[in-house]
Legacy VTK file of the C-alpha trace (Angstrom):
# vtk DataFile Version 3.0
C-alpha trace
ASCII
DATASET POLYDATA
POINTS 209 float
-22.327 -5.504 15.863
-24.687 -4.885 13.368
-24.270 -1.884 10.720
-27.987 -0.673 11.952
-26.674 -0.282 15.456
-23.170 1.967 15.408
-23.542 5.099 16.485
-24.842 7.851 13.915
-21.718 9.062 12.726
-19.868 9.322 9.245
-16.668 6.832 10.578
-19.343 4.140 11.016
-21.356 4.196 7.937
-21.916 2.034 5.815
-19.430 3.109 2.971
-16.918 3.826 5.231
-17.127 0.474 7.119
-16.618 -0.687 3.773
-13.517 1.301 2.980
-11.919 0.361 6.279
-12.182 -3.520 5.756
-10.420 -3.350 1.929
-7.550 -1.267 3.525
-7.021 -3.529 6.177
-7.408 -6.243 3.728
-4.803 -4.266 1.456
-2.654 -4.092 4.498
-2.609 -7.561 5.390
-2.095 -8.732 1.898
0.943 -6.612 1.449
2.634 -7.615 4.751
1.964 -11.229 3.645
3.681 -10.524 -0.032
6.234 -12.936 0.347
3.995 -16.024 1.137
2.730 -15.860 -2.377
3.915 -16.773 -5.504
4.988 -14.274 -8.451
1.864 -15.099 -10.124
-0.962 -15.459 -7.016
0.715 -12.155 -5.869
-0.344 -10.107 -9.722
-3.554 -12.329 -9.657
-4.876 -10.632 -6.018
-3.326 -7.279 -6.959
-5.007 -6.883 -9.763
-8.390 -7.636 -7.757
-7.930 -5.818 -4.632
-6.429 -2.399 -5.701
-9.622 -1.925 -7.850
-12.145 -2.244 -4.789
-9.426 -0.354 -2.897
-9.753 2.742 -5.429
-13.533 2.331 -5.963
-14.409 2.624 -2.058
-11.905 5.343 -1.490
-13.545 7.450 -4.239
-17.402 6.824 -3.235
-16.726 8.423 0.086
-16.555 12.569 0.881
-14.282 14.306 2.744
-15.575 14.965 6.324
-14.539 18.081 8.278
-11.796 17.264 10.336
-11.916 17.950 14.041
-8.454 18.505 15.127
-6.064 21.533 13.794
-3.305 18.521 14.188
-1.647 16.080 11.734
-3.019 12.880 12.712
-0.865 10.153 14.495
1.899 8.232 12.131
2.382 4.433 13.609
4.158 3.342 10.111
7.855 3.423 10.230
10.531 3.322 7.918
11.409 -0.575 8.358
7.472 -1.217 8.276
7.771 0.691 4.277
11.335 -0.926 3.401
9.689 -4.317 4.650
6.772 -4.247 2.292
8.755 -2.179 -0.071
11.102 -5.069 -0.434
8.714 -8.032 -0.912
7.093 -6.595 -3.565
10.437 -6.232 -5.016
11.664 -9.138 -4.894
8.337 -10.970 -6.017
8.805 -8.682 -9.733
12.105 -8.614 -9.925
13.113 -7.080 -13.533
9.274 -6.506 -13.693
9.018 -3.841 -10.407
10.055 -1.188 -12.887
7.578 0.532 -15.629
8.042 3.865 -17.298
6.309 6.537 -15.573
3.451 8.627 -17.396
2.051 11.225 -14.829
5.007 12.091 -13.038
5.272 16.021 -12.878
8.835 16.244 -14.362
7.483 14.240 -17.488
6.428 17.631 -19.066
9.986 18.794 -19.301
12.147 15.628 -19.080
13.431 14.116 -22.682
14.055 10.901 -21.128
11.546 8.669 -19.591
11.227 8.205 -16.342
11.271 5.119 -14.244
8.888 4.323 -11.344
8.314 1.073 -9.383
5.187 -0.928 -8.248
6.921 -1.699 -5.393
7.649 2.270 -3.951
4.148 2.444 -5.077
2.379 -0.187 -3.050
4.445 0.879 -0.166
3.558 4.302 -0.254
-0.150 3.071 -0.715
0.476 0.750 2.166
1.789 3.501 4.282
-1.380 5.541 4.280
-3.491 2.621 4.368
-1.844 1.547 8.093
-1.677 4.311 9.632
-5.107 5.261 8.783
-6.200 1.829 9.938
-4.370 1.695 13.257
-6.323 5.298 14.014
-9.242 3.685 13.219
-8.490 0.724 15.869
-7.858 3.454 18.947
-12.112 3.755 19.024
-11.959 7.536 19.726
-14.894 8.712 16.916
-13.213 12.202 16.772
-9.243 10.888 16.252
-11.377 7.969 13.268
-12.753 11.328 11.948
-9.590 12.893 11.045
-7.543 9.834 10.249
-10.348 9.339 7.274
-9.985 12.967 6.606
-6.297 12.449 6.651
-6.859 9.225 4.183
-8.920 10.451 1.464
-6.889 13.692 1.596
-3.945 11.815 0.529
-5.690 9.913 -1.687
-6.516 12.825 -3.838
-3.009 14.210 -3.585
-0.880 11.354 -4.469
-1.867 7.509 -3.356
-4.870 7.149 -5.924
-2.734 7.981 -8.611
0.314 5.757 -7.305
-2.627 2.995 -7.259
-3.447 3.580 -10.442
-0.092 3.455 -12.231
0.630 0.423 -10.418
-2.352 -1.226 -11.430
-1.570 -0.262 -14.791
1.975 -2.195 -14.830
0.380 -5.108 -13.133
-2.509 -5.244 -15.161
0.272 -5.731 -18.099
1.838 -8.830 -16.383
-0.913 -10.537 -15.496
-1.862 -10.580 -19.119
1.377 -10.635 -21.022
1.960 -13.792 -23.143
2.791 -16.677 -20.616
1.683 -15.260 -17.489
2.046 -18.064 -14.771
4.442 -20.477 -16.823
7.437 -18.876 -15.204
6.135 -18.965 -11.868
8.844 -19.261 -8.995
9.864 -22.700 -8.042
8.354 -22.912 -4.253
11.445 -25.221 -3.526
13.586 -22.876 -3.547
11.865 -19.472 -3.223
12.951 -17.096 -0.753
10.538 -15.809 2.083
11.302 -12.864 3.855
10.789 -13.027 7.386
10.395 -9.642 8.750
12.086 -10.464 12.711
15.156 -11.195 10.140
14.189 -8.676 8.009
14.598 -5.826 10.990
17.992 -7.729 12.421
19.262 -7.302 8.819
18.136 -3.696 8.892
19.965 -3.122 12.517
23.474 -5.315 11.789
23.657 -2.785 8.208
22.831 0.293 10.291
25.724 -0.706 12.994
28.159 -1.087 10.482
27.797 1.995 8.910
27.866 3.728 11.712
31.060 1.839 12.185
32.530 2.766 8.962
31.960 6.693 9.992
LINES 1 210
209 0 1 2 3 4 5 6 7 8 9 10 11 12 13 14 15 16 17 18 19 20 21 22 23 24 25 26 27 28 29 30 31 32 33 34 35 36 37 38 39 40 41 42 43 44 45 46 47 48 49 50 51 52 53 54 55 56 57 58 59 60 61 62 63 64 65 66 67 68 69 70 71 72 73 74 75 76 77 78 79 80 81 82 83 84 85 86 87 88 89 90 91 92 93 94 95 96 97 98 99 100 101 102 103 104 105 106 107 108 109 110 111 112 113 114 115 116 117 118 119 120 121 122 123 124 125 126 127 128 129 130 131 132 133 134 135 136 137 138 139 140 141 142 143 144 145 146 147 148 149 150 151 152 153 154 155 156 157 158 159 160 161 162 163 164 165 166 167 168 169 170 171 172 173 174 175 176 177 178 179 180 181 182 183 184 185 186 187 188 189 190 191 192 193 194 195 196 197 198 199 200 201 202 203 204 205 206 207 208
């Protein structure tokens, strides 16, 4: 359908439309981590998170329509999946020293973050925002963008940021790309595994209690 033809509402303007397809973009590329290499993974990062912060900040809050928190379809082997790509794409490299965390102000050691907590987090928001957005009720896309760019604001912009910052390092450090991983031998995750791994580990605990 053409742009000139949705319905005259702020969920299907133009901005917004815009907004919608780099977060599902985001989302994809995120669950697809794993099929990269080390350095095609940095490369897209560093291209995609900027569009992802530039649309999210051209757009205004709308007022929401529900007193409700809008629905959450992300769950916590959905983050720990994502989570764990990332990870294992940056190994040593998932870890930078934090700059804006809160406790910095009173903390005489630094503190660590990772790009990969980060991009999950980001990736959180992102799919739970987008799955509202696939539902087709105007008012429940109203408050999931509300939702969104409230978020945003609080926490996920700034997560973006910092992890943009650490990639933004790698992908020009001094011989970016010469240590790329061996395709051979590199290890995919497969998420069906993934979630049987996540099961068998849970079992046994519950096991050892």
């Amino acid at each position: 359908m053409d742009l000139d033809q949705l319905p005259d509402h702020i969920v299907y303007s133009k901005n917004v439309i815009e907004f919608v397809t780099v977060a599902a973009e985001t989302c994809l590329f995120l669950e697809h981590a794993a099929e990269l290499s080390r350095t095609d993974f940095i490369q897209k990062s560093v291209k995609i998170l900027p569009l992802l912060y530039l649309n999210a900040s051209l757009l205004e809050i709308p007022e929401a329509v529900y007193d409700n928190i809008t629905e959450k379809f992300v769950n916590e082997e959905d983050y720990q999946f994502v989570r764990e790509q990332v990870e294992q794409l940056l190994g040593p490299d998932d870890s930078y020293l934090e700059t804006f965390h809160p406790d910095m102000a009173i903390s005489d050691t630094p503190i660590a973050a990772f790009v990969s907590e980060n991009l999950a987090d980001i990736y959180q928001e992102l799919k739970d925002f987008a799955a509202s957005y696939q539902l087709g009720d105007t008012d429940v896309m109203n408050d999931a963008l509300v939702a969104c760019l409230e978020a945003f604001g609080e926490h996920w912009g700034q997560k973006l940021l910092n992890a943009l910052r650490a990639l933004h390092a790698l992908r020009f450090s001094d011989g970016f790309g010469v240590e790329d991983d061996d395709s051979s031998s590199k290890k995919v995750i497969d998420r069906n595994l993934f979630l049987k791994f996540q099961h068998d580990e849970d079992d046994g605990l519950m096991n050892l209690l």
